[in-house]
Backbone bond lengths (Angstrom), bond angles and torsions (degrees), N, CA, C in turn:
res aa  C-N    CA-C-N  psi(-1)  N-CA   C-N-CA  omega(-1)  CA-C   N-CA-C  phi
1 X - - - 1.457 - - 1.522 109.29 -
2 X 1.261 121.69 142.24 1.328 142.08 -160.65 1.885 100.12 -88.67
3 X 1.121 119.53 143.34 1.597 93.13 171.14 1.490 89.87 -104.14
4 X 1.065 159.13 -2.86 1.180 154.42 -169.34 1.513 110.25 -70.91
5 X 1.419 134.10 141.91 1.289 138.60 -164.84 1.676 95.68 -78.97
6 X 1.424 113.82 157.54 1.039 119.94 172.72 1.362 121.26 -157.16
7 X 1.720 139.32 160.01 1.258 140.63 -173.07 1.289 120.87 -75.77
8 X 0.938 136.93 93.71 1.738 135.18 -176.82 1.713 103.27 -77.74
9 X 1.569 104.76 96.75 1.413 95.63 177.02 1.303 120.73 -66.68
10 X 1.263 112.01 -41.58 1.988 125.74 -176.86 1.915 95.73 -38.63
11 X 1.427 96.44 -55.15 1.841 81.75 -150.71 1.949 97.21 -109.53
12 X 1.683 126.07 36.59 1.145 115.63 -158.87 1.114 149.66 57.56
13 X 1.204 128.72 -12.58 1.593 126.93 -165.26 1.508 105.55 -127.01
14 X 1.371 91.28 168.05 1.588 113.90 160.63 1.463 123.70 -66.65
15 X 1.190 102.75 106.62 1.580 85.67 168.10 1.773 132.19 -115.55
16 X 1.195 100.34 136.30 1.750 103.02 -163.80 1.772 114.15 -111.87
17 X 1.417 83.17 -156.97 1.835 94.79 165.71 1.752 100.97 -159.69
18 X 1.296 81.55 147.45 2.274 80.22 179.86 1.774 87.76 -125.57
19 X 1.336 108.46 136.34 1.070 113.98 144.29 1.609 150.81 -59.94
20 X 1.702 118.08 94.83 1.505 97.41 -158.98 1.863 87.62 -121.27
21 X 1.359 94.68 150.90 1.304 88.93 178.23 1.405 143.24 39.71
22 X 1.413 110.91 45.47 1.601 119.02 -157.49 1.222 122.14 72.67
23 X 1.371 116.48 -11.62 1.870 110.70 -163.46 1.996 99.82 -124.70
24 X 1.407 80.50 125.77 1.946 82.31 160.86 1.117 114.76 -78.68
25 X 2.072 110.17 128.58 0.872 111.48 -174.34 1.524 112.90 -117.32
26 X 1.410 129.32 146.28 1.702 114.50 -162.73 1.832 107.34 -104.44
27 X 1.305 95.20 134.81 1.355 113.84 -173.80 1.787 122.19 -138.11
28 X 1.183 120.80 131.95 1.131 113.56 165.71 1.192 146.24 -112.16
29 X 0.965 167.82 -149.89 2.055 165.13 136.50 1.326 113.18 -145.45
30 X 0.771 110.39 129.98 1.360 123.59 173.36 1.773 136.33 -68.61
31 X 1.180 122.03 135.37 1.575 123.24 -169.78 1.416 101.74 -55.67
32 X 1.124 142.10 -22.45 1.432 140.53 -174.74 1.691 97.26 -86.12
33 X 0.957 104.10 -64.54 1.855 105.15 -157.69 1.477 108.37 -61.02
34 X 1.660 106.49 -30.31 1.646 129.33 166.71 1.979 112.95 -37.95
35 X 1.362 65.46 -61.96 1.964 89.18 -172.77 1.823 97.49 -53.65
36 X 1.823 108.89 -74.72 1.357 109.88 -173.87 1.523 116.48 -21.07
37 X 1.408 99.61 -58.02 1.725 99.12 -153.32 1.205 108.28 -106.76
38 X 1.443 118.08 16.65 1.734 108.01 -175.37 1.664 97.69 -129.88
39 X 1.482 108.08 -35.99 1.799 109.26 -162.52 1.259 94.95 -135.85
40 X 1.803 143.82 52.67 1.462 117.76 -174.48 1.347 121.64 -62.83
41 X 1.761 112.67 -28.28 1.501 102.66 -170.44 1.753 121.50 -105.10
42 X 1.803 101.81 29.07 1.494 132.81 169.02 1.229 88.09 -69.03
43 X 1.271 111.46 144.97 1.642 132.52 150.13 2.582 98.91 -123.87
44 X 1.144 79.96 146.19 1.793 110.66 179.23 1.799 78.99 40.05
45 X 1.246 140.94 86.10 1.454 140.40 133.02 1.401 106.93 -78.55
46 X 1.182 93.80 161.55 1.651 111.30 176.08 1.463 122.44 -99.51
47 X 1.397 106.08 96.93 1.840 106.10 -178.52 1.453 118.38 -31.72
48 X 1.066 139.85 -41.03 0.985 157.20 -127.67 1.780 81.57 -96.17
49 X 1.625 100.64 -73.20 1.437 108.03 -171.31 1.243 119.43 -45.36
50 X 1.492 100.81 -60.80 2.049 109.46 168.43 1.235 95.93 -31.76
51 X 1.819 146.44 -64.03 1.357 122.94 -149.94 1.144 95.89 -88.48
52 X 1.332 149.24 -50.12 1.224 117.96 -166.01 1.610 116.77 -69.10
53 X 0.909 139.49 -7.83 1.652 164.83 171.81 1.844 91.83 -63.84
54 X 1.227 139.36 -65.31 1.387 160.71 -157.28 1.663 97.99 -105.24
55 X 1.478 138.78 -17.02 1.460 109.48 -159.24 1.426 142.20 -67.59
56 X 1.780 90.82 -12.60 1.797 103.95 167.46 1.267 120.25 -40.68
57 X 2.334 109.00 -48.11 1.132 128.71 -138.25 2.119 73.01 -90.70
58 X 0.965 104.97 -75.63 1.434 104.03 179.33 1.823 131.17 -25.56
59 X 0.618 98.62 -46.91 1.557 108.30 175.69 1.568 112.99 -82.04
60 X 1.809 117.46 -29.77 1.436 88.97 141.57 1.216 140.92 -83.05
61 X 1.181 128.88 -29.89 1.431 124.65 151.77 1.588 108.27 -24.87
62 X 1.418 128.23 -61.68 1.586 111.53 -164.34 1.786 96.97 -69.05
63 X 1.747 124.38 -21.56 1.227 91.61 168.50 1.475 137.56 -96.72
64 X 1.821 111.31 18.11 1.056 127.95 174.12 1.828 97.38 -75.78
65 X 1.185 115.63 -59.33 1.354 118.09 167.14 1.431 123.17 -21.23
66 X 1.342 95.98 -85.59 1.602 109.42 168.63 1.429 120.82 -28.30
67 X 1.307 127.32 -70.97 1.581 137.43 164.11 1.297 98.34 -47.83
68 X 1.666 157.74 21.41 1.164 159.57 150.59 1.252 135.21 -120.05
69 X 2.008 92.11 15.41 1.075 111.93 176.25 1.525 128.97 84.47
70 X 1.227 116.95 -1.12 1.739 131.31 168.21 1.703 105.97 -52.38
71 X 0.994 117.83 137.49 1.794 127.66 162.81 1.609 113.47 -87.34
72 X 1.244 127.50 142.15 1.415 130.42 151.46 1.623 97.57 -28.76
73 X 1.551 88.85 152.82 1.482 142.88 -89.00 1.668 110.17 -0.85
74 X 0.997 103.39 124.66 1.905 105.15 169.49 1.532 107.97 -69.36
75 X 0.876 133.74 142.15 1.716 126.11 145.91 1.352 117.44 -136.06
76 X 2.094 91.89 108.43 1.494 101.62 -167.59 1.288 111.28 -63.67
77 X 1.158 131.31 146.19 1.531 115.84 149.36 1.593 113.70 -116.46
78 X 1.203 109.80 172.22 1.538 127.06 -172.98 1.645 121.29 -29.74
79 X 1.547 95.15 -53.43 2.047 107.25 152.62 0.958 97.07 -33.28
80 X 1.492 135.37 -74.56 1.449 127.39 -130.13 1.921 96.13 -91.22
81 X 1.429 141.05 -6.38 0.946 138.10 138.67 1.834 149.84 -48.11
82 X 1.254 67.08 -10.83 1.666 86.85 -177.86 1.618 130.26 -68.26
83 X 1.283 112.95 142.43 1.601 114.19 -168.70 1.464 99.92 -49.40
84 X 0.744 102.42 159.67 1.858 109.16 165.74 1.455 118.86 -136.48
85 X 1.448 96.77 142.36 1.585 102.44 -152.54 1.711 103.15 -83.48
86 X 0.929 109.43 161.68 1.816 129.22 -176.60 1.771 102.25 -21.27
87 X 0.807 137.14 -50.04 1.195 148.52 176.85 1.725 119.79 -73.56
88 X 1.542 97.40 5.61 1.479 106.76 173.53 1.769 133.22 39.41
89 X 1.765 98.16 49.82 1.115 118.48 -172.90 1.116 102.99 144.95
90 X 1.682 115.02 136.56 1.332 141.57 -151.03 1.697 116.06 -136.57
């Protein structure tokens, strides 16, 4: 297995791994929720690019998840993209 992120055409999304605690953990996002909150006024971008372009912001999100009790595979969605206000959680 590759650790490098990659495009899952079958089911839309990106699919990755975040490192938590010594262990790769597998997570994905989707080409839609990608687009919304990172590139809305992109036309044909490359998912792939948007996440690695964004993956700091992404990979905490899957560990905001995680600390909220989510199991491997994460699947962020667009909620879980969202700015977060001064207090770093909403």
């Amino acid at each position: 297995m590759s650790d490098a992120p990659f495009f899952h055409e079958s089911s839309g999304t990106v699919r990755f791994w975040v490192a938590v605690d010594g262990k790769l953990l597998g997570a994905s996002v989707g080409r839609e929720a990608l687009h919304h909150r990172y590139r809305p006024t992109a036309q044909g971008e490359d998912p792939v690019e948007t996440f690695l372009a964004n993956a700091a912001d992404i990979e905490a999100a899957v560990r905001r998840r995680l600390a909220q009790g989510s199991r491997e595979p994460v699947m962020l969605r667009e909620y879980d993209l969202r700015v977060l206000g001064a207090q770093g959680a909403a």
